[in-house]
N, C-alpha and C positions, 0 to 999 in steps of 0.2 A: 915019545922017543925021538929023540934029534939024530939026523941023518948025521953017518961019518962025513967027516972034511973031505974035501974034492971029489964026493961023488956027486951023479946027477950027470946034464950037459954043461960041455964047458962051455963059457959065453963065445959068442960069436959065433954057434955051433946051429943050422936054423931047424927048428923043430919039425915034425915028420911031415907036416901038412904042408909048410911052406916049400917044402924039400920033394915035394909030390908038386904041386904045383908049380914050380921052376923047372922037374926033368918034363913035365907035360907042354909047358910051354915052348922049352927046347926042341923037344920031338917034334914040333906042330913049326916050328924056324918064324917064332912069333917072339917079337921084343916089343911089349906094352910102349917103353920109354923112347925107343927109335918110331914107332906108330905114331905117337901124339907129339913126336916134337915134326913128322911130316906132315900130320894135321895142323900143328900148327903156323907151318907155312905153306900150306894150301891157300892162293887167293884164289880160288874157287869154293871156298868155305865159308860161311857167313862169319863176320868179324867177332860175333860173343859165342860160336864153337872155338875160334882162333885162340880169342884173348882166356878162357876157357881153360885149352890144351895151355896155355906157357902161364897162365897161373900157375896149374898142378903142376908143371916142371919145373917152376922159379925155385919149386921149395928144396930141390935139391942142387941145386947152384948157389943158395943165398938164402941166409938164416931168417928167420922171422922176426921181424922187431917187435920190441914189446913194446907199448903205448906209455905215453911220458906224457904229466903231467906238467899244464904252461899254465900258469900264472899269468896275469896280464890287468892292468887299470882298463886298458882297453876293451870295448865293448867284442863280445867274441863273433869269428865267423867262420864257415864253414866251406869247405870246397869240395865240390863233386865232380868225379871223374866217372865218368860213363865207357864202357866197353871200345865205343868208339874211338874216344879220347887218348886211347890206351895204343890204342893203332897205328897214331899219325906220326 
C-alpha cells in the first residue's frame, strides 16, 4: 500500500534524533562548528589536529572535486603534501 501524497516529513524537516541532538547542544551553548574552526587556529595545537579541524570545515565552505582524468605522453608524476605543507 503506497502512502497518500504529501504525507510523511516535509524535506528540510530534521528528523527526531537530529532534532534531539541540536536542542541538547544548544542547552549545553556548545557550537561543534565555532569549536573546531577555534581549534583550528590554536597555534598552540599541533599542525595535523589544525589541518585536521579546517579539512572537516573546508567541506562546508567549498564543494568537493571530483577527480579528473589527464592524459599525458609524458611520463607521470606525483605530488605530496603533507599536513605541514598545508600550514605555510
Amino acid at each position: 500500500m503506497q502512502k497518500p501524497l504529501g504525507s510523511g516529513r516535509k524535506a528540510g524537516t530534521p528528523n527526531k534524533r537530529t532534532k534531539t541532538i541540536e536542542e541538547k547542544l544548544e542547552a549545553m551553548g556548545c557550537d561543534p562548528i565555532e569549536a573546531m574552526a577555534r581549534l583550528a587556529m590554536d597555534e598552540n595545537e599541533s599542525s595535523t589536529l589544525r589541518f585536521a579541524a579546517l579539512k572537516e570545515l573546508a567541506q562546508y565552505v567549498a564543494p568537493k572535486r571530483k577527480a579528473v582524468e589527464v592524459s599525458s605522453a609524458q611520463e607521470p608524476f606525483v605530488i605530496v603534501i603533507s599536513p605541514e605543507d598545508a600550514m605555510l
